[in-house]
C-alpha positions in Angstrom: 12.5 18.8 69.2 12.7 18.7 65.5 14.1 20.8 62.6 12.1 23.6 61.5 8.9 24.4 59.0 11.6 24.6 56.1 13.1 21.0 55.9 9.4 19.9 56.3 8.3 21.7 53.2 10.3 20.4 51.2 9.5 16.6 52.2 5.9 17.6 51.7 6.9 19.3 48.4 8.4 16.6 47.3 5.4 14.1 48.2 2.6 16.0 47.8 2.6 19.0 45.7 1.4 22.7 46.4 -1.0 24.8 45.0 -1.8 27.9 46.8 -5.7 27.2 46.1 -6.1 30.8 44.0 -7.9 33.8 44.3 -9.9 33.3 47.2 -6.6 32.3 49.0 -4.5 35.1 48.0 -7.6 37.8 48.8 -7.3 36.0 52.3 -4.0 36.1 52.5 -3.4 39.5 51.9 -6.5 40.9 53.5 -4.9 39.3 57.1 -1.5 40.9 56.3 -3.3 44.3 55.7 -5.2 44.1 58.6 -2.4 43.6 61.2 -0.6 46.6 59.5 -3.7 48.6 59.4 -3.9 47.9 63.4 -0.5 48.2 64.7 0.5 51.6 63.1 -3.8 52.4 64.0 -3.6 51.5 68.1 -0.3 52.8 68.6 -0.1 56.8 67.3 1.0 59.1 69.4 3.3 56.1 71.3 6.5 57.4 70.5 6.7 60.8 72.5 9.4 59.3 74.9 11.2 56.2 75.9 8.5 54.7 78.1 6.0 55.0 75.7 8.3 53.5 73.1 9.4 51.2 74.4 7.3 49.7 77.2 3.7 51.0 75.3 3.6 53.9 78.1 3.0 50.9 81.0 -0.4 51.2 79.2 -0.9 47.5 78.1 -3.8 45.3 79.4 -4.3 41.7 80.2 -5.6 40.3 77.3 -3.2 42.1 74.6 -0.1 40.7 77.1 -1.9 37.5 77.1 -1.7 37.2 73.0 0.9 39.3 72.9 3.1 36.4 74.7 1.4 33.5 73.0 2.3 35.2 69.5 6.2 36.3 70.4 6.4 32.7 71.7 4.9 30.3 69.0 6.2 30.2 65.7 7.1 27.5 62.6 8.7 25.8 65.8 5.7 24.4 67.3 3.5 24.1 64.2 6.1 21.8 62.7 8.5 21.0 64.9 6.0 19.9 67.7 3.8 18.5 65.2 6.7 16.2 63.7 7.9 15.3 67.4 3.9 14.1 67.7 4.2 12.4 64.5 8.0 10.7 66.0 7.8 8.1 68.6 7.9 11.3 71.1 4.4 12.2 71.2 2.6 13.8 73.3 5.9 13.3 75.8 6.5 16.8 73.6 3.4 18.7 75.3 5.6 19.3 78.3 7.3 21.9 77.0 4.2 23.6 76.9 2.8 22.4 80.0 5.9 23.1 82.1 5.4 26.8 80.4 1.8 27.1 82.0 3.5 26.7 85.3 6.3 28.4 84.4 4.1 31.6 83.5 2.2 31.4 87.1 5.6 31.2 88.7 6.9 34.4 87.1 3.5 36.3 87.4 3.9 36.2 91.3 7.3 35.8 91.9 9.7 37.3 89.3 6.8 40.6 87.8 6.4 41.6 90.9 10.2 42.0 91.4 10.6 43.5 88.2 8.2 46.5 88.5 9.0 47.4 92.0 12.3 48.0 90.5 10.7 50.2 87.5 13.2 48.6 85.3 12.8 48.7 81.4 15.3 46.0 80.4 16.0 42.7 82.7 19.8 43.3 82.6 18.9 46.8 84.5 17.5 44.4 87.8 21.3 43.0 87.9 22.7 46.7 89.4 20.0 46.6 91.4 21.0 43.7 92.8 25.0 42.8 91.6 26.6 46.0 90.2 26.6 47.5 86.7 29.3 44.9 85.4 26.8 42.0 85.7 24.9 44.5 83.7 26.3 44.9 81.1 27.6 41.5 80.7 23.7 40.3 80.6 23.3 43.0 78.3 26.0 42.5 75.7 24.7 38.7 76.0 21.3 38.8 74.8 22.1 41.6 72.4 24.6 39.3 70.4 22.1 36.3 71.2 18.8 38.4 69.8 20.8 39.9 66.9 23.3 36.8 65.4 21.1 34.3 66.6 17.5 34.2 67.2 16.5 37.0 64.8 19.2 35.6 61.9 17.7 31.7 62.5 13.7 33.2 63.0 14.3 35.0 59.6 15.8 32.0 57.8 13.2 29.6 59.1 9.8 31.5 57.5 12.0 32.6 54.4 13.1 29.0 53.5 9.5 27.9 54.5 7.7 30.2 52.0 10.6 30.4 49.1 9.8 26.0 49.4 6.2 26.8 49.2 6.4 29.2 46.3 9.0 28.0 44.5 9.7 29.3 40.9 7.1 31.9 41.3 7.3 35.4 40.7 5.7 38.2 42.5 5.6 42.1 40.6 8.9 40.6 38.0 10.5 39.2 41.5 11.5 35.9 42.6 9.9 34.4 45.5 13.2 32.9 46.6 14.7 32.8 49.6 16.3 36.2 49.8 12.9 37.6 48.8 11.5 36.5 52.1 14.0 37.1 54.1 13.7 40.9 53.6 9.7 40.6 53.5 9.6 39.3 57.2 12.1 41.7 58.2 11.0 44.5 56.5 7.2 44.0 57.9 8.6 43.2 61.4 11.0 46.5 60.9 7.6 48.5 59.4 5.4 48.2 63.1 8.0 48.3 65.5 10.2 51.4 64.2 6.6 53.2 64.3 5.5 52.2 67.1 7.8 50.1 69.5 6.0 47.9 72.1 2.7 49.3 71.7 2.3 48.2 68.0 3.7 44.9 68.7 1.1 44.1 71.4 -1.4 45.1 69.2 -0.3 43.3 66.1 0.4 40.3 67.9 -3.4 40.5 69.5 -4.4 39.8 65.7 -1.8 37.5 65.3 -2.0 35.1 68.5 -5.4 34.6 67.9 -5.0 33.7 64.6 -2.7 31.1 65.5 -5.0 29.3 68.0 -8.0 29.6 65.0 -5.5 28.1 62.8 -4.7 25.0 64.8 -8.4 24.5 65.4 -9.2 24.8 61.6 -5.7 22.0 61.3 -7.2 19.9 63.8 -11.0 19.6 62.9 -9.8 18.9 59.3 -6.9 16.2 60.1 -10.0 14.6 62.3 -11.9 14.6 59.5 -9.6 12.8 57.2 -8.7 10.4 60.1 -12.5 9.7 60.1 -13.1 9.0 56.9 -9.2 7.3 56.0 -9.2 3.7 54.9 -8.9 1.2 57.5 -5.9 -1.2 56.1 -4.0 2.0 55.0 -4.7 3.2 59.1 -3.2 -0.5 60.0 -0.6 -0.1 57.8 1.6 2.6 59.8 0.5 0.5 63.3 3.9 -1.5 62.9 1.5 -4.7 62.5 2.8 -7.1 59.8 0.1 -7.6 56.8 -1.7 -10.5 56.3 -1.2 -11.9 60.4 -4.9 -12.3 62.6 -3.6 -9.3 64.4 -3.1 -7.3 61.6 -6.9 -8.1 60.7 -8.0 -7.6 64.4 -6.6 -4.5 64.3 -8.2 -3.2 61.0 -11.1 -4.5 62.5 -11.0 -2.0 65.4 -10.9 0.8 63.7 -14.4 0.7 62.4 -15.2 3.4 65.1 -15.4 7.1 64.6 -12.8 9.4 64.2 -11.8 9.3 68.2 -12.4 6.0 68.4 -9.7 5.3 65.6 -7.5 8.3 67.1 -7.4 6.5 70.5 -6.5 3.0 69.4 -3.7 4.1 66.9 -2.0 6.5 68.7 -2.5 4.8 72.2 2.0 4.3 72.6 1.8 7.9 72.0 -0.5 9.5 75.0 2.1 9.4 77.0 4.0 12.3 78.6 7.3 9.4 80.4 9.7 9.3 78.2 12.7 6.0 79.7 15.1 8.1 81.1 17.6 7.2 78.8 15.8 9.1 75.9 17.6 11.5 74.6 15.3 14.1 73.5 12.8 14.6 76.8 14.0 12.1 79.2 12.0 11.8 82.4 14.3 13.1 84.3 14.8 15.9 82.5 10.9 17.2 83.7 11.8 17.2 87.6 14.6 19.8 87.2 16.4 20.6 83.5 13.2 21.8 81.8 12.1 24.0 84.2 15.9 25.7 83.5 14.8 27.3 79.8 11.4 27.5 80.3 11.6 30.3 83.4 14.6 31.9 81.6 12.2 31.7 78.6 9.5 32.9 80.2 11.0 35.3 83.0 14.1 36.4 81.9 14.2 36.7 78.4 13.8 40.5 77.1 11.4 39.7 74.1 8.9 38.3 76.5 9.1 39.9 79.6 8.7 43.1 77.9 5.3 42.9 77.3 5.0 42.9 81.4 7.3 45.4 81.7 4.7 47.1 80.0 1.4 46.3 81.6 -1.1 48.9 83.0 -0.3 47.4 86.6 0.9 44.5 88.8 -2.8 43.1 88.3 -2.8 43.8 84.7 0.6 41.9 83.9 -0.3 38.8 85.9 -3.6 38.5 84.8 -2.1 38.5 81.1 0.6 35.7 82.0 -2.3 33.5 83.8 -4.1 34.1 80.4 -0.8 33.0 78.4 -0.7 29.8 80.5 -4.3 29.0 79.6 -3.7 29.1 76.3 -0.5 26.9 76.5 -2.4 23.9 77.9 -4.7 24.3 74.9 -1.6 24.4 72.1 -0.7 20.6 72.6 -4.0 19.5 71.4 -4.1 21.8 68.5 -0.6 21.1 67.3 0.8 18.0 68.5 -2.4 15.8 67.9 -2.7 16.9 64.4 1.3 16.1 64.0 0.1 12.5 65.5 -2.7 12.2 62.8 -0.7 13.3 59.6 2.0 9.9 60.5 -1.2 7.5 60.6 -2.7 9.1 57.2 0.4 9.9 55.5 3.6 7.5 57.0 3.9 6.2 53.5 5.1 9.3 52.5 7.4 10.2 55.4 9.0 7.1 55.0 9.3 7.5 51.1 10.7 11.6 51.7 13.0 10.0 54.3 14.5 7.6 52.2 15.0 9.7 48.7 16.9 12.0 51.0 19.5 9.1 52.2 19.5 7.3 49.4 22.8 8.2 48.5 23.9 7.3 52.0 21.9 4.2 51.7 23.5 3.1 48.4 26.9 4.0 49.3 26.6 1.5 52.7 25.4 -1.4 50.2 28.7 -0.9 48.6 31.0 -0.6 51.0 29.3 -3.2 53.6 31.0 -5.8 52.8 34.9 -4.2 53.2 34.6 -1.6 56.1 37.0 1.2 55.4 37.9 3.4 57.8 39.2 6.3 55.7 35.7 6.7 54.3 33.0 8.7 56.4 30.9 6.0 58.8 27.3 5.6 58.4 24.7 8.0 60.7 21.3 6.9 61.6 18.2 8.0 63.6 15.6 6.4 65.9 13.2 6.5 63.4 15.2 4.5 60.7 15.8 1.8 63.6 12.1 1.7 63.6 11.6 1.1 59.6 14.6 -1.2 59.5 16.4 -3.0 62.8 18.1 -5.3 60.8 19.8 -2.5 58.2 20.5 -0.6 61.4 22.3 -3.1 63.1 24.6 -3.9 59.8 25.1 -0.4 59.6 26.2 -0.2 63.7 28.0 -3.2 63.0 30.1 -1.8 59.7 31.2 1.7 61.9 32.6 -0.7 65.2 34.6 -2.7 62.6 36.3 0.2 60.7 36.7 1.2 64.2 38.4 -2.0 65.6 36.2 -2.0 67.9 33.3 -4.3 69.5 29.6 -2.9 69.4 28.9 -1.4 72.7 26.7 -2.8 75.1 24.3 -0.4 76.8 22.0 -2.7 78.1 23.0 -2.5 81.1 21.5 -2.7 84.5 18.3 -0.7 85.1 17.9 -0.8 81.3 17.0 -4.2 80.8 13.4 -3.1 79.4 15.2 -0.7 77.0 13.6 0.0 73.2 15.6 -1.8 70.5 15.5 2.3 68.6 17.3 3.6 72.2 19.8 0.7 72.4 21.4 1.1 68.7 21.2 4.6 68.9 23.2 5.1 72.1 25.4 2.1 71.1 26.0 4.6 68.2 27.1 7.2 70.3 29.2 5.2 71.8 31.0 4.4 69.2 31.2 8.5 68.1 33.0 9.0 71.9 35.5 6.3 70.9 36.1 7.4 67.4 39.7 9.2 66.8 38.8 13.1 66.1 39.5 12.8 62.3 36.6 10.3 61.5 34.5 11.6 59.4 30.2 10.9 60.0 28.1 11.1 57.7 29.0 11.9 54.3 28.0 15.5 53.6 26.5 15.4 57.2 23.6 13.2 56.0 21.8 11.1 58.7 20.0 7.8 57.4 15.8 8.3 58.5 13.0 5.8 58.0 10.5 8.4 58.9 10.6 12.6 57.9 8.1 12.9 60.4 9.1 17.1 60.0 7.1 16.7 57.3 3.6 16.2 58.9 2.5 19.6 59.0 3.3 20.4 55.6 1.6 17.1 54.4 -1.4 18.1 55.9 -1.4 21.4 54.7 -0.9 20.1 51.0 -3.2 17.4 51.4 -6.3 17.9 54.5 -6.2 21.8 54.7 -9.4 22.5 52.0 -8.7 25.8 49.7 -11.4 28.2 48.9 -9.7 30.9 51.7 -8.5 28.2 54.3 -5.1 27.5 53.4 -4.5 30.9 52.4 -5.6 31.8 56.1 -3.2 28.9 57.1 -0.2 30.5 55.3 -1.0 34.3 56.6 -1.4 33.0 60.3 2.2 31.0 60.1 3.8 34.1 58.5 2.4 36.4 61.0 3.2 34.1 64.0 7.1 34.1 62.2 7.1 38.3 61.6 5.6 38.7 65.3 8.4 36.7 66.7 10.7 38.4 64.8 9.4 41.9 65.5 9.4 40.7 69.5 13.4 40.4 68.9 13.3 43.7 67.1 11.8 45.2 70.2 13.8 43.7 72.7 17.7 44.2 71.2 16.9 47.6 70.2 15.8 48.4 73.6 18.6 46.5 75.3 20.8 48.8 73.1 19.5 51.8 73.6 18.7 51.6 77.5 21.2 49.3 78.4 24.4 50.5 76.4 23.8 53.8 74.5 21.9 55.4 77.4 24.6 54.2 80.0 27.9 54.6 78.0 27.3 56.9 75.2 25.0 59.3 75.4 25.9 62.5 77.4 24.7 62.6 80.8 24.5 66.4 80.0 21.3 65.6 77.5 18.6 65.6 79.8 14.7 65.9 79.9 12.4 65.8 76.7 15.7 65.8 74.3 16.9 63.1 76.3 13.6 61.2 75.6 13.6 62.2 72.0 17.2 60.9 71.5 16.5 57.5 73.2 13.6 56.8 70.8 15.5 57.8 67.6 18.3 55.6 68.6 16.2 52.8 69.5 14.2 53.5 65.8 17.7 53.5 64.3 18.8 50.3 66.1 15.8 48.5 65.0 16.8 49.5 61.3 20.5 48.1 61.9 19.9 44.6 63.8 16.9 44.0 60.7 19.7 44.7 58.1 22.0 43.1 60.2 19.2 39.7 60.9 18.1 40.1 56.5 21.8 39.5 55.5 23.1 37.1 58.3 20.3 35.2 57.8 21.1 32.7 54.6 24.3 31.4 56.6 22.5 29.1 58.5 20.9 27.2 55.8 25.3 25.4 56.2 24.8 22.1 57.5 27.2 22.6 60.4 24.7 24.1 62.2 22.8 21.1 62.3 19.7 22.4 61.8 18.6 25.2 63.1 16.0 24.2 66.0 19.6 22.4 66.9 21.7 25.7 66.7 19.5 28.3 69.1 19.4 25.2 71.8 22.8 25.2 71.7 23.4 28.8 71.7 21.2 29.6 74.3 22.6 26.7 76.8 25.1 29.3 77.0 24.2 31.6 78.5 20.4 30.8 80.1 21.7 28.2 83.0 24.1 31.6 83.8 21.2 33.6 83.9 18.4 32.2 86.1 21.2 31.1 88.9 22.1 34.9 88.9 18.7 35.8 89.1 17.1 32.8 91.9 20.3 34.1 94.0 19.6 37.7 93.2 15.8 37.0 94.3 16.4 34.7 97.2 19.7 34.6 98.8 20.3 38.0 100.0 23.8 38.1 101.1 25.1 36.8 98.1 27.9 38.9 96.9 28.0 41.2 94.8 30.4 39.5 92.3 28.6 36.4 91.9 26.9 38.0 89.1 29.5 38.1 86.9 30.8 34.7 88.2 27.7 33.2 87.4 27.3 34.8 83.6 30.5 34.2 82.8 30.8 31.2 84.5 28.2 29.6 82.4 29.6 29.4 79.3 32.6 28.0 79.7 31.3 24.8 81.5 28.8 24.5 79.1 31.3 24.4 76.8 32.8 22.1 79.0 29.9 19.7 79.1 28.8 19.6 75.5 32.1 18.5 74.5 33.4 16.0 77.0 30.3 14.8 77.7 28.2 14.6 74.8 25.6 11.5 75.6 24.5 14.4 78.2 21.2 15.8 76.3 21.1 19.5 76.5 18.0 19.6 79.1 20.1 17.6 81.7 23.5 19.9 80.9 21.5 22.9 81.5 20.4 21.2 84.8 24.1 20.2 85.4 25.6 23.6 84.5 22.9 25.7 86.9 23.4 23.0 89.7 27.3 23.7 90.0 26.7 27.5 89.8 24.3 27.1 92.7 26.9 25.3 94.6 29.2 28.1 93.8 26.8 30.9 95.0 26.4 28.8 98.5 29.9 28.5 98.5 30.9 32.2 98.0 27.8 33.5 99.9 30.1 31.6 103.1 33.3 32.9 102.4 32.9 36.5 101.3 28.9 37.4 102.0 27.5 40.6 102.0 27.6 43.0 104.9 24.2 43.9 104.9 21.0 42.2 103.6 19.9 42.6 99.7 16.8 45.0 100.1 14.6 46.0 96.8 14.6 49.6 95.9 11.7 51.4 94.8 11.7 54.8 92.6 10.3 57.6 94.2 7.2 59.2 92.4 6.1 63.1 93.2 2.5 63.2 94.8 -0.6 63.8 92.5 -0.4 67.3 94.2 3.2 68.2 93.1 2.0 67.3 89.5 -0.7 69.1 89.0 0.8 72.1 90.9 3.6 72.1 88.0 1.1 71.3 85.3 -0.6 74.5 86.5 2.7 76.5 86.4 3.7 75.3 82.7 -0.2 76.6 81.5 0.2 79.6 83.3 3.3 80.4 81.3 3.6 83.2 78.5 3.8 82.2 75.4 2.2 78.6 76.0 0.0 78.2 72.6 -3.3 75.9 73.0 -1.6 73.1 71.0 1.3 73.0 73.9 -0.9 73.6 76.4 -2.9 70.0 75.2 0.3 68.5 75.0 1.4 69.2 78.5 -2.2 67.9 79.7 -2.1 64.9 78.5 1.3 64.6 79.4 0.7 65.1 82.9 -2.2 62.4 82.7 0.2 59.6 81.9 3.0 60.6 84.9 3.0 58.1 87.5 2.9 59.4 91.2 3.2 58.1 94.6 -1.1 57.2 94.4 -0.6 55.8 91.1 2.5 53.6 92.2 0.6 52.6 95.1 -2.2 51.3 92.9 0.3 50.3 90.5 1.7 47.6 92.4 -1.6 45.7 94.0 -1.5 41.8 93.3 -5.0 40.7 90.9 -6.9 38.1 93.2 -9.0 37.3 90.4 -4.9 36.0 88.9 -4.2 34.3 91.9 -7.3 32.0 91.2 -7.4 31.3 87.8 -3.4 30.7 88.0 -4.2 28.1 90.8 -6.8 26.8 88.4 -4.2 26.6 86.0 -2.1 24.6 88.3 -4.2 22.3 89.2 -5.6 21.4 85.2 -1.4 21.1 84.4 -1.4 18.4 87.2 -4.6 16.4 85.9 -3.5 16.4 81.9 -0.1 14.9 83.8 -2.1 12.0 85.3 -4.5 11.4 82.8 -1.0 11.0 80.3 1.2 9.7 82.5 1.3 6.3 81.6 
């Protein structure tokens, strides 16, 4: 996938322009913002009384907030850029399967990992690991996700928006302050901070109802207008980006054919792009990489990972919670049509200025090849390219591949070779390329000031059609609010998770006295967790401006890599938790540790591996190793799920009777304790609690069957 909204602005900047359309704009703007304050801190009063109710919305929340609440913690500048540029690329639609693997992956975890989950009555998902390993594995889960939420995600989530927006606004003022990038880096984490210190989970759900919808209206609103412009787009400009040489009968046969509507035009311009098989040599979303290593982060994503799973954690039942992840997977089969076609559209309006943004920012690259082509020198940094300057210029390319074998000594590698007879000139100079990086001593340099040669900044085809499709008069402004809430909602998810991981997960189990009990328990958990929300937001604010070092490589680049780390570790911990039930106990923390280091292993002997396929690789050899220790030392007895144990309806109200009945008891206590009592569970409650929705089973099966059609009507 591609770099995020920030590195696209700027191209778009650079080509286009901004203007924030004025008043009508800003009213929007601002009105959205004020209206998803005005709701989260409305809905979620009173939701801070004790730890449940913090932190898991008092296990009140139902289907259609989880639903939203999901899509919004999930979908951020990521997919409205990133996905958009991959659309744009050569990869196409091929990119919806990240999407579409998540629809299946969300009907997986509604009836095989929720119901798991809230039979155990955890709040955190390192808490299932004693359950089923022992409190190491625990802990270790715990201290990884904390650091990962904390340094990573919420530090890279924070920088993305606030580079975004300072791009946007840049050289404006707001109230005698500069909208720069430190500015927006404390908005997003202040306004995340604002909802969830008041209201934990509760106000996040409701926020992100506001929010997730928003997002889906917004890639409507991108769509109809990108369809519009396609519609209505000069024919020889449209013929122009086709790869067609100007001038030939096909070029004119071509133009000729796009005298049709707006789908017509779509269809026949973007037909090597409807296409979800990518050669399994790509290295981006190879097709092998959809029969097992993408199905590796997105039911880690979508099953394991705190910031999502909490909103089921939290859901008014069994029924409630799979109903809202069936809903989630609805709307993700929806989300490639609103995002990735429009990314597809903006490189048949607007490839003239991708290709122009691409090469002002390797021009100094460029110029610096045209003088050294001639005498190849080794001590100077070799030359960096990507498929997409392949595309614009073979011929360049294949000097350029040439000049870095020769200050090599080496020959240019073949990798045509059998089985890839049929391969892509783009895929054969790029992997020849990497090649040649595997060969290269460790002191060669690539890329001076890490800057890789592009034909095409297809990142930028969001922004462009934001600058240049996207009407003002309200809409854009809309546009801008939607995006920044869909970045402060995922931000605030992180928020919510790491401070509950914290507070449940460490503080509760190592530091707070076990002699604390009852409501001051209660009361201390939430105060820590409001005070941990306050730290990791300082902590995420000030971190956050370290990753705009090009070492990281981008940032989309540096949470794929950090995450490989630890998710393979994870989901083989947890399939062998679920489903092989003598396991041992240690292979927990075999597994999470474990993971890392051959990751590690992986990434840097064997670096033509692309991370989809690694994380296959890395949760294949840990399965092994569960099958292998599951035969030498296995457990004496059977893994059997524990419940908790829930007091009758009787036994409540018998002591609900006793408190009233109390001297002293004022009326304000006494309605307190009453509606106190209402939200206990008990053994009835759990019963009901835990019934699977039928009405979940169908739709998710409808669900599964409509991910299976858009596969064969796109398989190509």
């Amino acid at each position: 996938m591609s770099n995020l909204f920030f590195a696209a602005t700027e191209a778009a900047q650079g080509s286009a322009g901004n203007s924030f359309g004025g008043v009508c704009d800003l009213v929007v703007f601002f009105l959205f913002l004020a209206a998803v304050i005005f709701v989260a801190f409305g809905m979620s009063r009173n939701s801070a009384g004790d730890s449940e109710s913090y932190f898991l919305a008092g296990r009140g929340l139902k289907w259609w907030l989880i639903g939203f609440s999901l899509i919004a913690a999930n979908i951020s500048a990521e997919q409205f850029v990133g996905m958009s540029g991959n659309g744009s690329d050569y990869i196409g639609l091929a990119v919806a399967s990240y999407e579409w693997i998540a629809a299946l992956s969300l009907v997986i975890v509604a009836f095989f990992f929720l119901p798991r989950f809230l039979k155990a009555g955890i709040y955190t998902i390192p808490q299932y690991l004693e359950t089923r390993y022992n409190r190491g594995a625990r802990t270790i889960m715990s201290i990884f996700m904390m650091i990962m939420l904390v340094a990573v995600n919420i530090t890279i989530v924070t920088f993305a928006g606030a580079k975004a927006y300072s791009v946007f606004f840049q050289g404006q003022e707001f109230a005698g302050m500069s909208l720069d990038l430190n500015f927006f880096c404390w908005l997003i984490g202040i306004f995340a901070a604002l909802y969830i210190f008041a209201g934990g989970l509760k106000a996040c759900a409701w926020a992100d109802l506001l929010q997730g919808s928003a997002l889906i209206v917004a890639g409507a609103v991108v769509l109809y207008f990108s369809m519009r412009q396609l519609g209505s787009a000069d024919p020889v400009v449209l013929a122009q980006g086709a790869g067609l040489v100007e001038g030939t009968p096909e070029f004119s046969d071509f133009v000729q054919s796009l005298s049709g509507g707006a789908m017509d035009r779509f269809q026949a311009l973007n037909a090597d792009k409807l296409r979800m098989n990518l050669p399994k040599w790509d290295l981006v979303l190879p097709v092998t990489a959809l029969i097992f290593g993408i199905w590796i982060p997105n039911l880690y994503y979508w099953g394991l990972n705190q910031y999502i799973i909490q909103r089921t954690l939290g859901a008014k039942s069994l029924g409630e919670g799979q109903k809202g992840l069936v809903f989630a997977a609805f709307m993700k089969l929806i989300i490639p049509f609103i995002v990735i076609f429009p990314g597809m559209i903006a490189f048949n309006l607007y490839h003239a200025d991708m290709n122009k943004t691409a090469l002002e920012h390797s021009a100094s690259e460029l110029e610096r090849f045209e003088q050294l082509a001639a005498n190849p020198d080794p001590s100077q940094p070799l030359f960096l390219f990507n498929r997409s300057y392949v595309a614009f210029a073979p011929d360049k390319a294949r000097e350029m591949l040439e000049y870095d074998a020769k200050a090599l000594g080496v020959e240019v590698p073949n990798v045509k070779t059998a089985g890839r007879e049929n391969m892509a000139v783009e895929d054969e100079y790029l992997l020849a390329l990497m090649e040649l990086q595997k060969k290269a001593p460790k002191n060669v340099v690539w890329g001076e000031n890490n800057v890789t040669i592009s034909g095409y900044d297809t990142d930028s085809a969001f922004p462009l059609l934001m600058s240049k499709v996207i009407p003002t008069g309200g809409f854009k402004g809309f546009m801008l609010a939607a995006l920044l809430g869909a970045i402060i909602s995922s931000v605030a998810a992180m928020l919510n998770a790491a401070s509950t991981i914290f507070t449940m997960d460490i503080f509760n189990e190592y530091i707070l006295s076990k002699k604390i009990e009852g409501e001051a328990r209660q009361k201390k958990l939430v105060a820590i967790g409001r005070l941990a929300v306050v730290v990791f937001v300082l902590i995420g604010c000030i971190v956050a401006p370290i990753w705009a070092d090009p070492k990281y490589r981008g940032v989309f680049t540096a949470i794929q890599e950090f995450q490989g780390y630890i998710s393979p570790g994870i989901f083989a911990a947890f399939v062998v938790g679920f489903w092989m039930k003598k396991a041992p106990n240690s292979y927990g923390v075999v597994a999470l540790v474990g993971c890392p280091i051959l990751y590690f292993l992986f990434s840097k002997f064997v670096p033509e591996l692309d991370f989809l396929n690694r994380m296959g690789v890395v949760f294949g050899i840990l399965i092994v190793a569960a099958f292998i220790m599951r035969f030498i030392s296995p457990r004496k007895e059977a893994f059997v799920q524990p419940m908790p144990e829930y007091p009758t309806e009787a036994t409540l109200d018998a002591e609900l009777a006793t408190a009233l009945a109390a001297d002293g008891v004022s009326e304000e206590e006494k309605t307190r304790l009453t509606n106190l009592r209402s939200h206990k569970m008990s053994a009835e409650k759990w019963s009901d609690f835990l019934k699977d929705s039928k009405n979940a089973k169908i739709f998710g099966i409808v669900v599964v069957v409509l991910t299976i059609l858009l596969y064969i009507k796109y398989w190509a």
